[in-house]
C-alpha positions in Angstrom: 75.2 -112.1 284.4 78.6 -110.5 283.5 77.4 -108.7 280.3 74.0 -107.2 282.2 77.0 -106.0 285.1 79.0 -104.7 282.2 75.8 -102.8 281.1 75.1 -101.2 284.5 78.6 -99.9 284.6 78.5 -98.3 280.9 75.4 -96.6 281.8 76.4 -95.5 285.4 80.4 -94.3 284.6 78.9 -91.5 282.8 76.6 -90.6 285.4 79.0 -90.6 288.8 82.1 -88.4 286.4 79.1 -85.3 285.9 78.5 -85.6 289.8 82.1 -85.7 290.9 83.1 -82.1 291.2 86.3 -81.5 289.3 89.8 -80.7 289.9 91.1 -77.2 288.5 91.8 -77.4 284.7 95.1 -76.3 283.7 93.7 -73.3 281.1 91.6 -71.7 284.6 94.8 -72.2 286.6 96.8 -70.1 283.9 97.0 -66.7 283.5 96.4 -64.5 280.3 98.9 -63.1 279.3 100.5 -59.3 280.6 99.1 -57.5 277.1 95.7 -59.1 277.3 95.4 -58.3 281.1 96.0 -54.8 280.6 93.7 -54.3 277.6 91.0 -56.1 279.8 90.8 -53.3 282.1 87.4 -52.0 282.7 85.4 -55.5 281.4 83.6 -57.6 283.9 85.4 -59.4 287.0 84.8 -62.0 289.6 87.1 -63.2 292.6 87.6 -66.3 294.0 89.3 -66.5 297.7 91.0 -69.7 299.2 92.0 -69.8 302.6 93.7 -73.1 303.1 95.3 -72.2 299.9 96.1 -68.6 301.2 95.0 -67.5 297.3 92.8 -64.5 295.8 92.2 -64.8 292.1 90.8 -62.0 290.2 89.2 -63.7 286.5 87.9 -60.9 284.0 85.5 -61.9 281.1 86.5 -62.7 277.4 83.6 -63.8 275.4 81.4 -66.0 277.4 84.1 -67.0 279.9 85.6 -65.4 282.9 89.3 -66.1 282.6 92.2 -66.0 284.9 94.0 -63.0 285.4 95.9 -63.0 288.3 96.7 -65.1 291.7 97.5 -63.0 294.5 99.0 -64.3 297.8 96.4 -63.5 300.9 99.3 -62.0 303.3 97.0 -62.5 306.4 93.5 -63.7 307.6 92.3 -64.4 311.1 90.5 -67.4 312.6 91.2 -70.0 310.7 89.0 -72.0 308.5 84.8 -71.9 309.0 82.5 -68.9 308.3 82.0 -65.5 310.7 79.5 -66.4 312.7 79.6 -63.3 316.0 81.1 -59.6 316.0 84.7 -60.6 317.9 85.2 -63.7 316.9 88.6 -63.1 314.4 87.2 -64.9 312.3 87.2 -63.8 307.9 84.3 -64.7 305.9 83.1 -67.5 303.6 80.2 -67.9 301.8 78.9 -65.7 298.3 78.9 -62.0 298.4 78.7 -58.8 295.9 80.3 -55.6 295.7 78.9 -52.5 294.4 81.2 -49.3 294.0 80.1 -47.7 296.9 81.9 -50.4 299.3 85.0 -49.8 297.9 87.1 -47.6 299.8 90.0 -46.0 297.8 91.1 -43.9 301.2 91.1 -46.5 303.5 93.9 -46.7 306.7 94.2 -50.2 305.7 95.5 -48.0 301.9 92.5 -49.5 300.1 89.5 -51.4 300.9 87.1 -53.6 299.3 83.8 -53.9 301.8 82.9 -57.9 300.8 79.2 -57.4 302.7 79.6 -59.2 305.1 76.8 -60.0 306.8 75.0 -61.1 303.5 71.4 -62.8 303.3 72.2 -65.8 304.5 74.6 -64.3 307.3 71.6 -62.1 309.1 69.3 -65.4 308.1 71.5 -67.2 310.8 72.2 -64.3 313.0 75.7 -63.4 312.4 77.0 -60.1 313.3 80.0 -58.4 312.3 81.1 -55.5 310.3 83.3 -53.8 307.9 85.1 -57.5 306.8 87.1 -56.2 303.9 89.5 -57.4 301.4 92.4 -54.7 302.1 96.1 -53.7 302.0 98.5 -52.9 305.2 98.8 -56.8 305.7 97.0 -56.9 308.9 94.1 -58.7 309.6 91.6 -58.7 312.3 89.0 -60.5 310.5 89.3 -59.0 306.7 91.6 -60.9 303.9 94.9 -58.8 304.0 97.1 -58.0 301.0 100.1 -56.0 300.2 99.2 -52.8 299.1 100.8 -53.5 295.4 98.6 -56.6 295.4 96.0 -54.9 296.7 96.3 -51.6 294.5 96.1 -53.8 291.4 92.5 -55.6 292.6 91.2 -52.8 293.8 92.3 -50.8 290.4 90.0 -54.1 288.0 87.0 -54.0 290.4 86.9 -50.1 290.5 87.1 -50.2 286.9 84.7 -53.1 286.2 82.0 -51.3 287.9 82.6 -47.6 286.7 82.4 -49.2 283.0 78.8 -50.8 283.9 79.2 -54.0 286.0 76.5 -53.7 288.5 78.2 -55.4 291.4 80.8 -58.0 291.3 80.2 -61.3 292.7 83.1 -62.5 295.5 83.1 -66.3 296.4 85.3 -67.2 299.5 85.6 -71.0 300.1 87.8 -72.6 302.8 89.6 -74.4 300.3 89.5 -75.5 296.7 86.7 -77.6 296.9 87.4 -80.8 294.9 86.1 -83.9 296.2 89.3 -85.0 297.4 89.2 -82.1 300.0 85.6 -82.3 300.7 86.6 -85.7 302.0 89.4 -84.7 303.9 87.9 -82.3 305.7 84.3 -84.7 306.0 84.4 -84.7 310.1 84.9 -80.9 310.4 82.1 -79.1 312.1 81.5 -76.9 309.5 81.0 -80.1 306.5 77.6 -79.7 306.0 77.4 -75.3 305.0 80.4 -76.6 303.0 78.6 -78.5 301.3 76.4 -75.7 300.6 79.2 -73.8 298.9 80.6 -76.8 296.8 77.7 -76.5 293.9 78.9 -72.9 293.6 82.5 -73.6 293.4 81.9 -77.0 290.9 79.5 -74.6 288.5 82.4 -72.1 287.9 85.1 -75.1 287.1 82.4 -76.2 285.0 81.2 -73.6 282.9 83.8 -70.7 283.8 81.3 -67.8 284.5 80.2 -66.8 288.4 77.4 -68.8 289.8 74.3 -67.5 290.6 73.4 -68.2 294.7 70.6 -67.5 296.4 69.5 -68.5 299.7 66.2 -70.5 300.9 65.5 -71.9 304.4 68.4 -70.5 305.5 70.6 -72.0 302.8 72.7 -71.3 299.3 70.9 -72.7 296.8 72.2 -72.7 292.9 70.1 -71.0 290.8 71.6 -71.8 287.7 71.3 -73.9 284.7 73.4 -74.7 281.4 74.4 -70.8 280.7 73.2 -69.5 277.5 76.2 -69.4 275.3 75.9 -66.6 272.3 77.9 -66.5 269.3 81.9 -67.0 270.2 83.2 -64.7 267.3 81.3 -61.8 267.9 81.7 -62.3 271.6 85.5 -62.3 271.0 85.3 -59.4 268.9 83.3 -57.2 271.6 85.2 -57.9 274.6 87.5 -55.5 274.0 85.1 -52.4 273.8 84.5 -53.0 277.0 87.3 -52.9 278.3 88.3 -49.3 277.8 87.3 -47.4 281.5 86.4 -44.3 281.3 
């Protein structure tokens, strides 16, 4: 009876490690270094925002991967954790959204502006209003995710870039905190646990595989719509980054 227990477990360890989402490797939590980030100007980028954390991070793409290239300390947000749901409510965004070059705003009275899209899909699927939620500088906040303007000049400066030099829109994901299982359960009786739950697969595939998810929404819900990415060779990806990353 022990040995078929034993046997059970072997099989089944496996199994519940893939399905636990993972904890933030140390190689995603660090940097590249100054010279690489600057030569990386112009190549594709993705940001992550984390409010509990107070945290924007801005990743720009070397090879197959998306790699880390700054933290930036969120100076203000409004309303607390749980998505926008009603015009007036204070409250700044989560969920997926994408940014194409006409929602940035380089002449903004908040110095510069980055127009996340809020409402998205899923946001006019449930009926939630609201308008012009940006990320932005000036440190004030009514609803948008406030930087310094030097923070805020440098983002602004990598998404601009990314999308003059041929990204078509770059993909935002704004979670409510890192969301490793350990969180998910601390926070299991807030109202908002189940659409958290929705974001989690998005936040778990990027840990995973280090490139943005792909979300779409169904039924009024995120759904992944990825799989295993398609991984080409890593030498001549290493070798081509780099002609992308010259903006025009």
């Amino acid at each position: 009876m022990g040995k078929i227990a034993l046997l059970f477990a072997m099989i089944l360890m496996p199994a519940l490690s893939m399905a636990m989402t993972p904890e933030p490797t140390q190689q995603m939590s660090t940097p590249v270094s100054k010279e690489l980030k600057k030569q990386l100007l112009g190549t594709p980028v993705y940001i992550q925002i984390f409010k509990e954390e107070r945290t924007l991070e801005l990743y720009g793409k070397i090879g197959n991967e998306f790699r880390l290239l700054d933290t930036y300390r969120i100076c203000n947000f409004s309303g607390g954790l749980g998505p926008k749901r009603r015009e007036g409510d204070f409250k700044s965004p989560e969920g997926f959204y994408s940014v194409r070059l006409n929602q940035l705003k380089p002449d903004s009275r908040f110095y510069r502006a980055i127009n996340v899209g809020f409402p998205n899909q899923y946001d006019r699927e449930h009926a939630y209003t609201g308008n012009y939620l940006m990320i932005h500088g000036d440190c004030k906040s009514i609803g948008c995710y406030a930087m310094t303007n030097a923070y805020m000049d440098e983002i602004f400066t990598y998404v601009n870039a990314a999308l003059r030099n041929g990204q078509a829109q770059v993909n935002i994901s704004i979670f409510p905190f890192r969301m490793t299982d350990t969180n998910m359960q601390r926070h299991r009786y807030s109202t908002y646990a189940s659409f958290w739950r929705e974001l989690q697969p998005g936040y778990a595939y990027f840990e995973k595989y280090h490139q943005p998810p792909t979300v779409n929404v169904a039924s009024g819900s995120y759904v992944m719509n990825n799989s295993s990415p398609v991984i080409v060779n890593p030498e001549a990806a290493s070798k081509s980054f780099l002609a992308l990353s010259k903006a025009e």
